[in-house]
C-alpha positions in Angstrom: 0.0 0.0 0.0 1.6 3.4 -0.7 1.7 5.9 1.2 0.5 9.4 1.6 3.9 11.0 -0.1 4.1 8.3 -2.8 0.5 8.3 -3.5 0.9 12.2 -4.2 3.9 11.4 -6.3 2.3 9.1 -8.3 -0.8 10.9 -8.6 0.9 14.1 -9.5 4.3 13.8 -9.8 5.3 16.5 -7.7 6.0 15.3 -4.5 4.1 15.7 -1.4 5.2 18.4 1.6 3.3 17.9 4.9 1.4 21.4 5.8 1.5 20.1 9.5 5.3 19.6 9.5 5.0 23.3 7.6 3.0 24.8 10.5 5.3 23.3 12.9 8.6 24.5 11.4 7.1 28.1 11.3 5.5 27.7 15.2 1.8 27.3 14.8 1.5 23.7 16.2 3.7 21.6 17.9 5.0 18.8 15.7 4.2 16.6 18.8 0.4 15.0 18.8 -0.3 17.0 14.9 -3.4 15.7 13.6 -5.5 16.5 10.5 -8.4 17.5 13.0 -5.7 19.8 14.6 -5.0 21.2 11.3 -8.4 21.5 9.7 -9.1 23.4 13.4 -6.0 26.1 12.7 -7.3 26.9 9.4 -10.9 27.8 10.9 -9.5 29.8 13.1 -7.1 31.2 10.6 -8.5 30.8 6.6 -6.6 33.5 5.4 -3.6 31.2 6.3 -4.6 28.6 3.9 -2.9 30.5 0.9 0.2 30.8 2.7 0.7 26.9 3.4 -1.7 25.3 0.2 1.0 26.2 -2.0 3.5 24.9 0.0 2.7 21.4 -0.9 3.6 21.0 -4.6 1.5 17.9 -4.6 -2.0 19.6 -3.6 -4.3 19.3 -6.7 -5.8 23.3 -7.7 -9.8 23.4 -9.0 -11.1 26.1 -11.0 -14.0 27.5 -9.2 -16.7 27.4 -11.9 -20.0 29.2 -9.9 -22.9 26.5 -10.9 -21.1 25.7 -14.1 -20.6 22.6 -15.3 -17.3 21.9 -14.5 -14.2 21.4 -17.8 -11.8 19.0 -18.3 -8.5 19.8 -20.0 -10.7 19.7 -23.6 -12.7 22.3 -22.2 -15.3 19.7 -22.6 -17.9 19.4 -19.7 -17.1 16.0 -17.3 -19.5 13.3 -16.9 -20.3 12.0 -13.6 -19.1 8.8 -12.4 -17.2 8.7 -16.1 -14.6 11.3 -16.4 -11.2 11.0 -14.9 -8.1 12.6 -14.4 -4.8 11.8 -15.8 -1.2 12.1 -16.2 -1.2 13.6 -19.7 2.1 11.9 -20.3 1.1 8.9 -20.0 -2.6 9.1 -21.3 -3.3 11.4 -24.0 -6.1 14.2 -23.5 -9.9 12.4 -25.0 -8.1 8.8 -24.8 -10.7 6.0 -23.4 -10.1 4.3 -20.2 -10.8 1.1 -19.3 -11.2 1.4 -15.3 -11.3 -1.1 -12.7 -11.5 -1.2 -9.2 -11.0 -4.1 -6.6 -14.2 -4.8 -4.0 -12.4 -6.3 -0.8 -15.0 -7.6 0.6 -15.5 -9.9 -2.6 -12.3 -10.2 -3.3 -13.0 -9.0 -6.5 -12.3 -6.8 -9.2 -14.9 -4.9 -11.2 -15.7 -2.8 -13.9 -16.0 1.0 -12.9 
């Protein structure tokens, strides 16, 4: 099972920078006992913070906000529930199909997505 930073990695490519270690270097929280819900807790209390340590982590993926639009893909075409994914353009070119599948552990089984 990957982990956290190689799952970002893979996912994106850039690798992954922990905004709690971030917060910690730069005295917010203590390093000691950080947990998301401590995290998530700061960033109520301080939002406008959240655009000094998002772009810290190269990894964290950006959406457009698109106000009751339908959201775009990298086409500009609009995405289909349940259907559209994201990928790593070089590796999957942009309108390719996809054949998806996902593994049910409780069947021990895979199945079409």
């Amino acid at each position: 099972m990957a982990n956290k930073q190689q799952l970002a990695t893979l996912v994106t490519a850039y690798s992954y920078k922990s905004i709690g270690r971030e917060l910690a270097n730069d005295g917010k929280l203590p390093l000691e006992g950080m947990t998301m819900p401590k995290i998530l807790d700061y960033f109520q209390k301080y939002p406008q913070e959240l655009d000094v340590y998002i772009p810290r982590d190269p990894s964290f993926v950006f959406f457009q906000e698109n106000h009751g639009a339908s959201a775009t893909g990298s086409l500009s075409v609009s995405l289909v529930a349940e259907r559209s994914i994201a990928t790593d353009q070089s590796l999957i070119p942009p309108g390719a199909l996809a054949w998806c599948f996902s593994f049910d552990s409780r069947s021990c089984s895979f199945r079409r997505c």
